[in-house]
N, C-alpha and C positions, 0 to 999 in steps of 0.2 A: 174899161180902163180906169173910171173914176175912182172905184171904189182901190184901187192900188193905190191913188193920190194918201203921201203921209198925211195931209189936215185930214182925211177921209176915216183914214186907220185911227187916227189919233183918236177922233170924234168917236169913233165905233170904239173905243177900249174905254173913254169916258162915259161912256153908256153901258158896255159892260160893267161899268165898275155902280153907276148908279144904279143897279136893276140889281147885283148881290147886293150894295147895303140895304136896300129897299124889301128884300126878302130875307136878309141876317135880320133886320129889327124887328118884321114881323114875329119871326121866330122866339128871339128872345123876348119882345112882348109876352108870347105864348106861355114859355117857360118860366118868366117872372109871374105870370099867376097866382102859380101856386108855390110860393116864395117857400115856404118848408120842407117842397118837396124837392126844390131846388137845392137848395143850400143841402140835402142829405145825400142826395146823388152828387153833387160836386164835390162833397166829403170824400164821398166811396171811392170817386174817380181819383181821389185824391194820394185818400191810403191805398187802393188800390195797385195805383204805381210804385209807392213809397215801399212795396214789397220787395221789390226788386233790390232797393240800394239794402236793404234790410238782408238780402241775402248775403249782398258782398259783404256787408259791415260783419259778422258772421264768419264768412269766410276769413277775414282778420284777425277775428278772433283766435285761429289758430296756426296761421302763416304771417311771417311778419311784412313780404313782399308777393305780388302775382303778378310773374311774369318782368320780376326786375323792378315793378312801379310800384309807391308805396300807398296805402291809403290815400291821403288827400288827391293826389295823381290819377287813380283811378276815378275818384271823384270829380276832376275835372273834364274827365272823359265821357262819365255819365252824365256829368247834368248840360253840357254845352250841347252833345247828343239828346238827353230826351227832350230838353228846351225846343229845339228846333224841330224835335218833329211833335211836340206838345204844340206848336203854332200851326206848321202845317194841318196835323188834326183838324184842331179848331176852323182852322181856314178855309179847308178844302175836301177835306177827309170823306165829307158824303160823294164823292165821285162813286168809290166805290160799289155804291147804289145803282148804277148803271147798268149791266148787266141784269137786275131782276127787273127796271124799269121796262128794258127791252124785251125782257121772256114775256111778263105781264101786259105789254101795250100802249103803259100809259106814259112810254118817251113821245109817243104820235102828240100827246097834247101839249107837251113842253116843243115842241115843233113849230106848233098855229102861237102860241103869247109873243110878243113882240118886244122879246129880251133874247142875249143869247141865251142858246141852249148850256153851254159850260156853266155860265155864271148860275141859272135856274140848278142845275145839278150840283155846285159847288155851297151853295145858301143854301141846299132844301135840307128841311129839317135838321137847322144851325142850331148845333149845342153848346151854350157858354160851357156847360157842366165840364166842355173838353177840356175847357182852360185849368183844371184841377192836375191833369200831367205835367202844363206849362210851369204850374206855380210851383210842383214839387220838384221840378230839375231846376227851376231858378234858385230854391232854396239849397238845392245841393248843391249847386255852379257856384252859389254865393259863401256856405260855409269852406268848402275845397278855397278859393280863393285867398282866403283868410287863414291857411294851416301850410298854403303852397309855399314852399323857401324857391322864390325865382325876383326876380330881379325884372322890377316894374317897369320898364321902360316904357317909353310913349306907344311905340310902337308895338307892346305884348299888351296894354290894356286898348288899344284901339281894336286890337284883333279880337279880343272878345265880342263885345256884342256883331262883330264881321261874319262870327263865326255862327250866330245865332240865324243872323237876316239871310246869311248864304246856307247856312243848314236847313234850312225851312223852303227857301227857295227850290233847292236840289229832291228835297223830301218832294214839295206838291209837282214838282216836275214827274218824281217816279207815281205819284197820285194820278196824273192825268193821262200819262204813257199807259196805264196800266188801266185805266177805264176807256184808253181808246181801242186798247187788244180787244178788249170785251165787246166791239162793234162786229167783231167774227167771231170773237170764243163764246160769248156772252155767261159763259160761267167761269170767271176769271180772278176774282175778286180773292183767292186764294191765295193765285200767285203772286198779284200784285202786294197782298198783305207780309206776302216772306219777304218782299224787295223792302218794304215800310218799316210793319214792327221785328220783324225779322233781321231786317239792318242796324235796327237801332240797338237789338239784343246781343248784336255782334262789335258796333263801334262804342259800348260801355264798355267793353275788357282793352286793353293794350294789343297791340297790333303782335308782339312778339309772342303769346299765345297761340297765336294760328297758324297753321301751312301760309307756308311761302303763295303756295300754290292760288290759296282764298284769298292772302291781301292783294297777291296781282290783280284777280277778281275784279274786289271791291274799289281797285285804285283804276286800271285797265278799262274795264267792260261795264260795269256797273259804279260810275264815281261817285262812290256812297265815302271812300276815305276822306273828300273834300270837303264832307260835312265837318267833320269834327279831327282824325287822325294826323293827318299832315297838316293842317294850322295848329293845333293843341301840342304836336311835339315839336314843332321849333318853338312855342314859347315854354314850353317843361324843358328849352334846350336835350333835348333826347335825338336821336340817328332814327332816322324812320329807316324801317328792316329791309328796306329793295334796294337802299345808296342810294336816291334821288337828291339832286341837287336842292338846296336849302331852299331856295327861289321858288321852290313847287308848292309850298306854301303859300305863297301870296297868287297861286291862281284860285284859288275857292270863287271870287269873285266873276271871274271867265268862265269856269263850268258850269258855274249858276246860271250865268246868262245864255250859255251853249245848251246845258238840259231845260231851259224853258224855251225855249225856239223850238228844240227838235220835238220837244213833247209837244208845243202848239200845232208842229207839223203833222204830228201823227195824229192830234186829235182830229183837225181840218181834212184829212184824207179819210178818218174811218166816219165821222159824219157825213161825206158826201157819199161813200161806200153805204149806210145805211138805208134798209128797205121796210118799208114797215110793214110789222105781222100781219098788217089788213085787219086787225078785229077793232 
């Protein structure tokens, strides 16, 4: 019963939390080595991303609206969306590693170290280079900003960066839900990535694009729209397409804390569910 005491839990999550910074600096230690080769890959990651909005800018080129929203609009969709899960990435993103840990063996030794085993899986092999997604949806979050005709209220710029720390939160939620499935599927790391960058390639367009059917979805079953859709259109003053009450926006904060409970839950059940391959 001690370890249910909250000083007990609190103690155990300020240890988790020492035991990832302690293997994120390792890491980037690592990766600052070789400073040129750094800085080229966080390039790549960078432009890499920078494709994408490359495409819709493009596609403006020959539509003056998509989906009713104009350029900058879109743009505020894209970068508060890749923002958040440009964090999560960085954050968390090696979860997904989990699965070949388990086919290969060598989750048994992350088992015996005397850290949790998330935090070890979440820091191993920590890539700053990921911050190269963060930085280009911050610059498109930032120009879109600056083009958007809305009406700055305290309350629409407070929701920005709300929208970043709860999209990142909900993101490494579907991060961990999705390397705990892999404690039974152990090759899973697929599906999880549709839920991820798969969500992300869906909450850049405007919600009015889709079936009715997918935003229930992603609002519904999978609350991928909390990241970015229903706080982004009450302050673009826009109608989210199902008629939800206005108010539905200021939970992004609730479901963040609701999808990281219930992913902590599922992670704690398929870790103790876990057997090891004996090799």
């Amino acid at each position: 019963m001690a370890d249910r005491h909250p000083g007990a839990r609190l103690d155990a999550l300020r240890y988790g939390l020492s035991g990832y910074g302690l293997l994120a600096r390792m890491w980037t230690r690592s990766a600052l080595a070789y400073r040129a080769s750094f800085a080229l890959m966080t390039l790549g990651n960078f432009a890499a991303s920078g494709l994408d909005f490359l495409a819709i800018r493009m596609m403006f080129a020959h539509v003056p609206a998509l989906g009713g929203y104009s350029l900058p609009e879109v743009a505020f969709l894209y970068g508060t969306c890749s923002l958040a899960l440009g964090l999560a990435d960085l954050l968390v993103g090696s979860l997904e590693r989990l699965g070949a840990r388990i086919r290969d063996g060598t989750l048994d030794t992350l088992l015996l170290r005397p850290a949790p085993v998330w935090a070890q899986l979440a820091a191993d092999r920590f890539a700053p280079r990921r911050l190269g997604r963060a930085v280009q949806g911050l610059l498109v979050l930032g120009w879109s900003l600056g083009s958007l005709d809305v009406d700055w209220t305290p309350g629409r710029v407070l929701m920005v960066p709300l929208m970043a720390v709860c999209g990142a939160v909900i993101f490494g939620a579907v991060f961990t839900a999705g390397a705990a499935f892999q404690f039974w599927a152990q090759d899973a790391a697929e599906l999880q990535n549709s839920l991820t960058y798969g969500g992300t390639a869906l909450l850049r367009y405007p919600p009015t694009v889709f079936a009715r059917d997918l935003v229930r979805a992603v609002t519904f079953l999978v609350p991928l729209a909390f990241v970015n859709w229903l706080p982004a259109l009450w302050v673009l003053g826009r109608p989210y397409p199902l008629g939800l009450p206005g108010w539905t926006a200021f939970l992004s904060p609730a479901v963040a804390a609701l999808a990281a409970a219930l992913a902590a839950l599922a992670w704690r059940h398929g870790l103790r569910a876990y057997r090891s391959t004996g090799t």
